[in-house]
mmCIF file as gemmi writes it, N, C-alpha and C atoms, coordinates in Angstrom:
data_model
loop_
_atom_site.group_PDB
_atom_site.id
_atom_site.type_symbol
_atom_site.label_atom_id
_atom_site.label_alt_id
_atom_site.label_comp_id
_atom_site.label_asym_id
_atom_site.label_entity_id
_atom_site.label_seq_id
_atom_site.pdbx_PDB_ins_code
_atom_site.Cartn_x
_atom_site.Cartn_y
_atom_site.Cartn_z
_atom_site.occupancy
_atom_site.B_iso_or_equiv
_atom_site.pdbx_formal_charge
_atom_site.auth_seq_id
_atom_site.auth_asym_id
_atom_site.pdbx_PDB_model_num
ATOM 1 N N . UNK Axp A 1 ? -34.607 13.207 -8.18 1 0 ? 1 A 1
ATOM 2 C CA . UNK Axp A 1 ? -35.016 12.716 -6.9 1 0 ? 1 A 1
ATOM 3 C C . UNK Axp A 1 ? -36.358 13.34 -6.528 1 0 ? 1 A 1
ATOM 4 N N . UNK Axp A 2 ? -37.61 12.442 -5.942 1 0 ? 2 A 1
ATOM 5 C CA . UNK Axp A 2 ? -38.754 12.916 -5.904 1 0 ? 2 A 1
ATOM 6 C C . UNK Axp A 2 ? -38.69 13.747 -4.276 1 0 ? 2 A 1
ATOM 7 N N . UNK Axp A 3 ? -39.898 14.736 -4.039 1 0 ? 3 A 1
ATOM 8 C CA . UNK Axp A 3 ? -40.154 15.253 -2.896 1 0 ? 3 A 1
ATOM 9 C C . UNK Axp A 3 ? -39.53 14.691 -1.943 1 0 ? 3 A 1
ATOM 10 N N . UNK Axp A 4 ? -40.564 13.37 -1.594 1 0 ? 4 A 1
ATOM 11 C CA . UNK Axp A 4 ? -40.235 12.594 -0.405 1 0 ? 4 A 1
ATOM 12 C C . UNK Axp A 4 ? -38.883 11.829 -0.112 1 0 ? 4 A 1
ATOM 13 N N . UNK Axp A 5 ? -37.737 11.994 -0.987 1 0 ? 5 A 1
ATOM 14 C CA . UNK Axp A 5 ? -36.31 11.47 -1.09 1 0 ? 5 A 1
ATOM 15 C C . UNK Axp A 5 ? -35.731 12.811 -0.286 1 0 ? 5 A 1
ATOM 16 N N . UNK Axp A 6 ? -35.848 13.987 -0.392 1 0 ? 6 A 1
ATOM 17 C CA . UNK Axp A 6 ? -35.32 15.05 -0.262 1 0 ? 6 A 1
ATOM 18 C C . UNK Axp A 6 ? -35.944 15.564 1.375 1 0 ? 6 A 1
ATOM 19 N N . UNK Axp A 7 ? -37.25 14.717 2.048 1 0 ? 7 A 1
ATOM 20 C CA . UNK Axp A 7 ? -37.936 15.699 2.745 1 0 ? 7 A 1
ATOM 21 C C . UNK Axp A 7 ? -37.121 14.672 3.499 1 0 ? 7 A 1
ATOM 22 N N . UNK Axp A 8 ? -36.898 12.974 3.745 1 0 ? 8 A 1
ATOM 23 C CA . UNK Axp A 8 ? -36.72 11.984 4.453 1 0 ? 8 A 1
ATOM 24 C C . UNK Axp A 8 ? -35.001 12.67 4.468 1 0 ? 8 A 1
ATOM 25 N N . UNK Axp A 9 ? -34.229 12.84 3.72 1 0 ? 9 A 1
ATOM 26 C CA . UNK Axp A 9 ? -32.566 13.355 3.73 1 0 ? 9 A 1
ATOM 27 C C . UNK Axp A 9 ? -32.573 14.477 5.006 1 0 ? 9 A 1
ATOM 28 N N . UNK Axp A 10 ? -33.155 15.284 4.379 1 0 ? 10 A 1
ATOM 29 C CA . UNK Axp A 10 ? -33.227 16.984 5.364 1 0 ? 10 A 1
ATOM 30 C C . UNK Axp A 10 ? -33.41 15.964 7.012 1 0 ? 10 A 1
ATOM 31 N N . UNK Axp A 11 ? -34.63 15.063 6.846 1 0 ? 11 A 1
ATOM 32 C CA . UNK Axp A 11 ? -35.284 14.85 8.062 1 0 ? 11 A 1
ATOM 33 C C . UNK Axp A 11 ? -33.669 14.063 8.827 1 0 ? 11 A 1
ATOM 34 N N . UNK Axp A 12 ? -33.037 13.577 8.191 1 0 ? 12 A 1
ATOM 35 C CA . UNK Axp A 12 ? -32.416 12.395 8.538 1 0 ? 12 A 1
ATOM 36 C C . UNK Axp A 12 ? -31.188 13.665 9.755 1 0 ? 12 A 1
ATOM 37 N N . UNK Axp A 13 ? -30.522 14.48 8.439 1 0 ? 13 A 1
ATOM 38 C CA . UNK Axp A 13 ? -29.674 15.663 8.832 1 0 ? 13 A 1
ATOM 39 C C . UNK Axp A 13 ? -30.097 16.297 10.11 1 0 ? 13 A 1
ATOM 40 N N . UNK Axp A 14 ? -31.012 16.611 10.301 1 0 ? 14 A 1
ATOM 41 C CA . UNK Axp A 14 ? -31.567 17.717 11.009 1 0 ? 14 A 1
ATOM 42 C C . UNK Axp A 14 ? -31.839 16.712 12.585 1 0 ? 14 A 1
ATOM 43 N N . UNK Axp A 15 ? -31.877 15.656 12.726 1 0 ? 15 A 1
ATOM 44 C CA . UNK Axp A 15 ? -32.184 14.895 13.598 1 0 ? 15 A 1
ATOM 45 C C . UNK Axp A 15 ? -30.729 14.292 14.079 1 0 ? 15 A 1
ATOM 46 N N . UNK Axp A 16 ? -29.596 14.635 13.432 1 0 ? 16 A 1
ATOM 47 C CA . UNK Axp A 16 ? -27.784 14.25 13.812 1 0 ? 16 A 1
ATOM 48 C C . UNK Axp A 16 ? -27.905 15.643 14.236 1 0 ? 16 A 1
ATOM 49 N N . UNK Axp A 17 ? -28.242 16.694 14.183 1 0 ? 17 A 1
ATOM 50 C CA . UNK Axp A 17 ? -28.116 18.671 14.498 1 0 ? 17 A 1
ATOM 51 C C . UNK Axp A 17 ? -28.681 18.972 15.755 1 0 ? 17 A 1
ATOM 52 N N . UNK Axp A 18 ? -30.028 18.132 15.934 1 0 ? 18 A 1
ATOM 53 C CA . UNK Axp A 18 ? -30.545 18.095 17.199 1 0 ? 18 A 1
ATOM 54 C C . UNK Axp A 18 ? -30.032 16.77 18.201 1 0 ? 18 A 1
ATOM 55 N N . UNK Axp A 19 ? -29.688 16.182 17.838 1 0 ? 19 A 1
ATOM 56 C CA . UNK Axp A 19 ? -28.737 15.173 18.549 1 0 ? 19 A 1
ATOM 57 C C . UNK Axp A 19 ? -27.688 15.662 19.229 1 0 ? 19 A 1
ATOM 58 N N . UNK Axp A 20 ? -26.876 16.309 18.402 1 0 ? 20 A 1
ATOM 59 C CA . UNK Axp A 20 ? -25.317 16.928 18.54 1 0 ? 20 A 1
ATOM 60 C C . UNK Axp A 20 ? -25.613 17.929 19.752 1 0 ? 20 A 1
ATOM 61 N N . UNK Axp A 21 ? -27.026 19.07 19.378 1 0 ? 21 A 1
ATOM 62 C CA . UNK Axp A 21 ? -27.086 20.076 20.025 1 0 ? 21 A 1
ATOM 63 C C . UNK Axp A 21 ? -27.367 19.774 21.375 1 0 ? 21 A 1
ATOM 64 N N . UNK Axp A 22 ? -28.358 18.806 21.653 1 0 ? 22 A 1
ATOM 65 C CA . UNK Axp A 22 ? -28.465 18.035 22.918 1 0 ? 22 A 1
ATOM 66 C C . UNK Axp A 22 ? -27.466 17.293 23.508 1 0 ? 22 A 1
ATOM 67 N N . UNK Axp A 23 ? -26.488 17.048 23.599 1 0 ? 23 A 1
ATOM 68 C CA . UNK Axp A 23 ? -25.49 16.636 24.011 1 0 ? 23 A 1
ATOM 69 C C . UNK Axp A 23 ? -24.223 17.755 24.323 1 0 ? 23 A 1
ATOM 70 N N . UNK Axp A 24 ? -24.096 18.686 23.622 1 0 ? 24 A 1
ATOM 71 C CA . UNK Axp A 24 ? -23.466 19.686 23.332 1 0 ? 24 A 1
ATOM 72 C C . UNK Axp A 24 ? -24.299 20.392 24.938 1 0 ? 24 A 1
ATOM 73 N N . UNK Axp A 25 ? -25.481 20.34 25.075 1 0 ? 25 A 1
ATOM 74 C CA . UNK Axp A 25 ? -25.857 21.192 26.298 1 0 ? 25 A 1
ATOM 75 C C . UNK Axp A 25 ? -25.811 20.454 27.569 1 0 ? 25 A 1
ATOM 76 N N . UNK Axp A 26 ? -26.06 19.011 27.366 1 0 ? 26 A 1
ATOM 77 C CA . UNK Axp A 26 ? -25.256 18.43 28.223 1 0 ? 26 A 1
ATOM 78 C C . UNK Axp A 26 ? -24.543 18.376 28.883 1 0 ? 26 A 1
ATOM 79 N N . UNK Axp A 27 ? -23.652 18.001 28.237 1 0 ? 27 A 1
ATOM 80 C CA . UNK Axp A 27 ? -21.903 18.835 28.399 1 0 ? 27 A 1
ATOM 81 C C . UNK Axp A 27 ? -21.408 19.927 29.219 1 0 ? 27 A 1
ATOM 82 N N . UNK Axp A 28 ? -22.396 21.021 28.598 1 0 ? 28 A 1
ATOM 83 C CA . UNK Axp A 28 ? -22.3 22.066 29.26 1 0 ? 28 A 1
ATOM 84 C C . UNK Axp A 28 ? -22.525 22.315 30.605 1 0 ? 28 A 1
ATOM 85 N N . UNK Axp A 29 ? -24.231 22.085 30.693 1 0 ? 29 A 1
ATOM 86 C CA . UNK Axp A 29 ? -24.842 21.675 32.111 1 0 ? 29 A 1
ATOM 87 C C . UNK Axp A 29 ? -23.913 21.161 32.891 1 0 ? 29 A 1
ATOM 88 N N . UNK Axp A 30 ? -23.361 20.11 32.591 1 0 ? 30 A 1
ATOM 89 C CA . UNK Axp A 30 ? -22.666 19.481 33.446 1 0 ? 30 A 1
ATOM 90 C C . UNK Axp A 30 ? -21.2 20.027 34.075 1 0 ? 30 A 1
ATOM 91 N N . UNK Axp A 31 ? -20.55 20.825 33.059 1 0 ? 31 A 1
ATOM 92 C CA . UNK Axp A 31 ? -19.344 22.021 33.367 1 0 ? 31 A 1
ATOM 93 C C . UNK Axp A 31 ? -20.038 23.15 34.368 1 0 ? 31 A 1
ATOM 94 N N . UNK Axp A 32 ? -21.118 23.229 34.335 1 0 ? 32 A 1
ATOM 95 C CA . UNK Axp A 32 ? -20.988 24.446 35.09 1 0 ? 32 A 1
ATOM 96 C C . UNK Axp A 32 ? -21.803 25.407 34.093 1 0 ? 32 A 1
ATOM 97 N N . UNK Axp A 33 ? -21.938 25.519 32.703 1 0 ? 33 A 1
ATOM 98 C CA . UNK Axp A 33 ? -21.842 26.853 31.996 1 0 ? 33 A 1
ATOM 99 C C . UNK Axp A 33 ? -23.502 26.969 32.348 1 0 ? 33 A 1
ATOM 100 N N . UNK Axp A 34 ? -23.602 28.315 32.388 1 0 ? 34 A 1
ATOM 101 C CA . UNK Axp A 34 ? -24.968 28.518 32.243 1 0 ? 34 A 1
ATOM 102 C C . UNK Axp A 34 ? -24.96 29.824 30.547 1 0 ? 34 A 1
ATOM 103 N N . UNK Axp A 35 ? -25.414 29.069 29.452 1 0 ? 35 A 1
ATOM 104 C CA . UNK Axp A 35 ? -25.153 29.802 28.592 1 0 ? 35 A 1
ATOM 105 C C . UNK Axp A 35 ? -26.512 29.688 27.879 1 0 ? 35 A 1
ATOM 106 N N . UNK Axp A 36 ? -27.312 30.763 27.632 1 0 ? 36 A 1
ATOM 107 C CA . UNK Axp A 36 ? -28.357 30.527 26.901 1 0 ? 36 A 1
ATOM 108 C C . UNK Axp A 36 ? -28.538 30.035 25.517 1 0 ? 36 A 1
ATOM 109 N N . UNK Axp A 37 ? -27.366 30.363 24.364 1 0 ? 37 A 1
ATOM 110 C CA . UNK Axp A 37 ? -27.488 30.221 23.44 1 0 ? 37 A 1
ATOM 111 C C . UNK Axp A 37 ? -26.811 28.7 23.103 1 0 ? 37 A 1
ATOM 112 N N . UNK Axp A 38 ? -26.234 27.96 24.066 1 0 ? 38 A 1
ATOM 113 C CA . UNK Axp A 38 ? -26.562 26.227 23.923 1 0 ? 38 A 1
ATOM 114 C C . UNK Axp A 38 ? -28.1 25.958 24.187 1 0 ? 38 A 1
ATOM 115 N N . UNK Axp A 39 ? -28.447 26.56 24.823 1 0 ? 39 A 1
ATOM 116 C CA . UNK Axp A 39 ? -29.963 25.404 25.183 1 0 ? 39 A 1
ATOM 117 C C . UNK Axp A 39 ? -30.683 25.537 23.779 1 0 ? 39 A 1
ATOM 118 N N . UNK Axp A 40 ? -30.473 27.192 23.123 1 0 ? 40 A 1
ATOM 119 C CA . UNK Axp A 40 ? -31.583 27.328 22.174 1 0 ? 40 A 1
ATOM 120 C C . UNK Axp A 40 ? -31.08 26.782 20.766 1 0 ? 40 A 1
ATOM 121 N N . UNK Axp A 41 ? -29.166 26.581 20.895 1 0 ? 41 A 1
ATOM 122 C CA . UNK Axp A 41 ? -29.267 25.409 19.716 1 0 ? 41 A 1
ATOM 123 C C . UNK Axp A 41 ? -29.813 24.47 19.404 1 0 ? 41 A 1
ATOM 124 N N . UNK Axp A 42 ? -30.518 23.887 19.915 1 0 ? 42 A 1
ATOM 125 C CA . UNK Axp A 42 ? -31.063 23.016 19.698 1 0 ? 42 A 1
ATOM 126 C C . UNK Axp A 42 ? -32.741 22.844 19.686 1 0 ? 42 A 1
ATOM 127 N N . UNK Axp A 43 ? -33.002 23.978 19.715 1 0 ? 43 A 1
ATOM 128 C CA . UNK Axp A 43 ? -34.646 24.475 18.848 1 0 ? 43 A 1
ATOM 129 C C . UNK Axp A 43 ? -34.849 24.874 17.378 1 0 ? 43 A 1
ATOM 130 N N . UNK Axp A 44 ? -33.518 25.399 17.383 1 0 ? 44 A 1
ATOM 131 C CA . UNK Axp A 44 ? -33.434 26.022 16.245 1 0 ? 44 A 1
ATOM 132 C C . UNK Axp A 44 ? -33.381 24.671 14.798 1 0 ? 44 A 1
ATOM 133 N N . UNK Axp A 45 ? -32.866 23.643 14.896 1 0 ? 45 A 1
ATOM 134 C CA . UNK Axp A 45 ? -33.342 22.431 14.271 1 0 ? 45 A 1
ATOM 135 C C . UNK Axp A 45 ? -34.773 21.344 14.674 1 0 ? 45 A 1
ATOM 136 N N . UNK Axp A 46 ? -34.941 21.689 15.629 1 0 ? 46 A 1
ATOM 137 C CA . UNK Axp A 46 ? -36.089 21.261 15.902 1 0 ? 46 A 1
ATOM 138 C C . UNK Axp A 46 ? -37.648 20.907 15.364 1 0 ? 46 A 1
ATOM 139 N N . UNK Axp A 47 ? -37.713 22.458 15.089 1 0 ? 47 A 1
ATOM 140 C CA . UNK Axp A 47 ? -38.958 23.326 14.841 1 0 ? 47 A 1
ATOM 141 C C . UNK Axp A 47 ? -38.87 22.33 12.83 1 0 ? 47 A 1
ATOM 142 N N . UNK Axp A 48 ? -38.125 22.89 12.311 1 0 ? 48 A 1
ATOM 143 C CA . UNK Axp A 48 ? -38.132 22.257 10.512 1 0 ? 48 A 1
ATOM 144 C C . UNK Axp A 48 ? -38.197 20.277 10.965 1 0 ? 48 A 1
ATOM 145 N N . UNK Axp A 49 ? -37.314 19.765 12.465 1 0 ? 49 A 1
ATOM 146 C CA . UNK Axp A 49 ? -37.687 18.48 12.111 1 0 ? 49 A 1
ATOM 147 C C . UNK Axp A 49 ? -39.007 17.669 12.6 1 0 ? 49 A 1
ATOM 148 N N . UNK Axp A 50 ? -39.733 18.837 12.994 1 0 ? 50 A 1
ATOM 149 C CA . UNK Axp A 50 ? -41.239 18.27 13.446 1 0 ? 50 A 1
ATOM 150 C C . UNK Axp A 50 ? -42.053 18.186 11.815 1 0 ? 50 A 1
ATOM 151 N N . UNK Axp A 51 ? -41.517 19.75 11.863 1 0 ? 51 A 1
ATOM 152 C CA . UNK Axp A 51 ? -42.446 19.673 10.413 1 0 ? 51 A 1
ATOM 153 C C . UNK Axp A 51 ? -42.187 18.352 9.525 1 0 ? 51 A 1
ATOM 154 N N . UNK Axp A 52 ? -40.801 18.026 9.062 1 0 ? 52 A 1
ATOM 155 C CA . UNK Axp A 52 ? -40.536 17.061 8.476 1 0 ? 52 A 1
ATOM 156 C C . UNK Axp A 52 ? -41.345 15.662 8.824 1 0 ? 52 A 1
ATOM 157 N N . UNK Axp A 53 ? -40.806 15.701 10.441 1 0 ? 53 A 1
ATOM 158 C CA . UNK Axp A 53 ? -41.511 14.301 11.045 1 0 ? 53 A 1
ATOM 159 C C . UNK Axp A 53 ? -43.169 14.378 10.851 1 0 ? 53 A 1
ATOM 160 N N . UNK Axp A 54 ? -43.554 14.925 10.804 1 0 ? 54 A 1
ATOM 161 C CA . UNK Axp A 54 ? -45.144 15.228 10.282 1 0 ? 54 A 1
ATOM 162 C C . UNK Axp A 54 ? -45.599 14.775 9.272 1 0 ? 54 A 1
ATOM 163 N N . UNK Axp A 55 ? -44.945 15.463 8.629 1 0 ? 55 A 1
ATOM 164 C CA . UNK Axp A 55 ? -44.739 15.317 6.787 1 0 ? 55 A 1
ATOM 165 C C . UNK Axp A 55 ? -44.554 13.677 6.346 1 0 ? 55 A 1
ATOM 166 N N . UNK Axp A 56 ? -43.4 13.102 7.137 1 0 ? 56 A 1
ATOM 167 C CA . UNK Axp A 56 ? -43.426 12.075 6.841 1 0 ? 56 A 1
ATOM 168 C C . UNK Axp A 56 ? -44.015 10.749 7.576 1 0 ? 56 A 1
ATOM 169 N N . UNK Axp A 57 ? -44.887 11.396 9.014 1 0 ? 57 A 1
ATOM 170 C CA . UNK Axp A 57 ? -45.756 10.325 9.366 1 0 ? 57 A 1
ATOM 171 C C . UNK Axp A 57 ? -47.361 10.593 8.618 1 0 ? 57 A 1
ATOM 172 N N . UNK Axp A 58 ? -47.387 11.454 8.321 1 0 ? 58 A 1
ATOM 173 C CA . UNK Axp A 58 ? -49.126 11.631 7.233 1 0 ? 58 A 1
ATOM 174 C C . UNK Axp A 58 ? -48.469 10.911 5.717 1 0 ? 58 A 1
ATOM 175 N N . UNK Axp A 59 ? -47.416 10.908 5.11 1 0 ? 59 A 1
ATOM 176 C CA . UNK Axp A 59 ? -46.915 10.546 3.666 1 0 ? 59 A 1
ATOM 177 C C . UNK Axp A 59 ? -48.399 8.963 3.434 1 0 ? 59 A 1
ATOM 178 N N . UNK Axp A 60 ? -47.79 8.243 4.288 1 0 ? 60 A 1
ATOM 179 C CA . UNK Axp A 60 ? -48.753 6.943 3.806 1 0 ? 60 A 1
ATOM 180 C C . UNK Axp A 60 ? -49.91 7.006 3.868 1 0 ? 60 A 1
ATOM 181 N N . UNK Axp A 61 ? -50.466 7.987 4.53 1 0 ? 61 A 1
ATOM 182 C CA . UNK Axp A 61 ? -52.307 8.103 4.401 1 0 ? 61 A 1
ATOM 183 C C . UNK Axp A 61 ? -52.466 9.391 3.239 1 0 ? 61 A 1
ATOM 184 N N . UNK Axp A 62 ? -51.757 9.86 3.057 1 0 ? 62 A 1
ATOM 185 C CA . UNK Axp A 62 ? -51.722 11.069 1.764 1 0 ? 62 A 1
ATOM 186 C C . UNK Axp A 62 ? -51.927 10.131 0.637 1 0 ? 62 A 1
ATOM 187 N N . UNK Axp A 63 ? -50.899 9.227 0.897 1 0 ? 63 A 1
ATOM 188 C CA . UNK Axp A 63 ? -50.446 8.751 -1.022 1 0 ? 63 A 1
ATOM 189 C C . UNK Axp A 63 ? -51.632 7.663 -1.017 1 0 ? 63 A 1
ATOM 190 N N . UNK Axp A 64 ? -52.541 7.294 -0.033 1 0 ? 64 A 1
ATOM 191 C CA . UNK Axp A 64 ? -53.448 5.922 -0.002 1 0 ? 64 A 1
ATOM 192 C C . UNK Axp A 64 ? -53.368 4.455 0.194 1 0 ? 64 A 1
ATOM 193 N N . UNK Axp A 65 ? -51.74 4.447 0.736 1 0 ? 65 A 1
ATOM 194 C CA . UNK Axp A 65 ? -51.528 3.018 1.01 1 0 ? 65 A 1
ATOM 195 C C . UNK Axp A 65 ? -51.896 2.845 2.329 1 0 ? 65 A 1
ATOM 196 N N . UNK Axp A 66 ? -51.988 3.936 3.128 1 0 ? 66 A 1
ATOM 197 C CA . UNK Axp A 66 ? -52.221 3.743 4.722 1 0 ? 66 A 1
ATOM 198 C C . UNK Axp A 66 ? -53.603 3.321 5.395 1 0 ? 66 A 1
ATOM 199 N N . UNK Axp A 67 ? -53.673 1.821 4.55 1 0 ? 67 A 1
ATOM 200 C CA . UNK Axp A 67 ? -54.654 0.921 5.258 1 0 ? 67 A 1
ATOM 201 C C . UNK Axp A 67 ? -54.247 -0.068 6.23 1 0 ? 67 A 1
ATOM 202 N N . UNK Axp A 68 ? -55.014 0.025 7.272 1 0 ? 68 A 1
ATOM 203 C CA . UNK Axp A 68 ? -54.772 -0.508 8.622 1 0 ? 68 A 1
ATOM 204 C C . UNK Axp A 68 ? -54.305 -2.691 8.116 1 0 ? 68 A 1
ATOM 205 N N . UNK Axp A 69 ? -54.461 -2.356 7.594 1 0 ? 69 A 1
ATOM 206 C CA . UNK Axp A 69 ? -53.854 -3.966 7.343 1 0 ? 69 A 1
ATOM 207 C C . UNK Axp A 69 ? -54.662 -4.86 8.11 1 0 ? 69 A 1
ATOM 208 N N . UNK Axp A 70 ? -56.042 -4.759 8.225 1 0 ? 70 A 1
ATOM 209 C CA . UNK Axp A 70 ? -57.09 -5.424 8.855 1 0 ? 70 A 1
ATOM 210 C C . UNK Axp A 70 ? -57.641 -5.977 7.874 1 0 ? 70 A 1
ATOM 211 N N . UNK Axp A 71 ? -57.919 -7.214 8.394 1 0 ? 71 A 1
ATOM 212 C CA . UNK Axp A 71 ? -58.995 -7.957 7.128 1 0 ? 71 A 1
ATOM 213 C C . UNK Axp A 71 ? -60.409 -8.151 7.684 1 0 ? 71 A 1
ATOM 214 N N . UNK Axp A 72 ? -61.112 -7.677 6.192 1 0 ? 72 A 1
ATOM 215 C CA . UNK Axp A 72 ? -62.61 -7.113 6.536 1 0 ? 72 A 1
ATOM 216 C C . UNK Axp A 72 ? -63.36 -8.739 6.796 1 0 ? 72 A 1
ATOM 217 N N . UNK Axp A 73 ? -63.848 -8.724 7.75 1 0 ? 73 A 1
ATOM 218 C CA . UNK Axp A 73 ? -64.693 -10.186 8.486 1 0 ? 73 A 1
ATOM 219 C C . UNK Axp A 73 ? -65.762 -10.406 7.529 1 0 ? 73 A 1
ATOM 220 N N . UNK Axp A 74 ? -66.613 -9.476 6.703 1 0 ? 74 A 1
ATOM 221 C CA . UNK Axp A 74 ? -67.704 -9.992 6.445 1 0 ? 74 A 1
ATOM 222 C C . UNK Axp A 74 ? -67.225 -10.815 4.744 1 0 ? 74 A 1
């Protein structure tokens, strides 16, 4: 399996982790809890799925297909 099979998987995972964790504080908020270490679950996946999301919004101008799909007038 190449790079970008493995970076798009992680990305996929890590974005159900920050999902879960946001809802999970939700939840909480809404009980009443004031607990610090819900809010910061959900940084803690965060931070690797930016990088990922990065990673995989530059992929198409890296590899050279990321032409604007404009057709040249002259």
């Amino acid at each position: 399996m190449s790079l970008h099979t493995w970076v798009r998987k992680i990305h996929r995972w890590l974005s159900l982790a920050v999902t879960l964790a946001v809802i999970a504080n939700v939840a909480a908020m809404m009980a009443g809890l004031q607990v610090v270490w819900i809010g910061l679950m959900a940084l803690i996946p965060l931070i690797p799925l930016l990088a990922t999301g990065l990673y995989l919004f530059a992929l198409p101008y890296l590899s050279g297909r990321g032409t604007s799909g404009a057709v040249d007038a002259s």
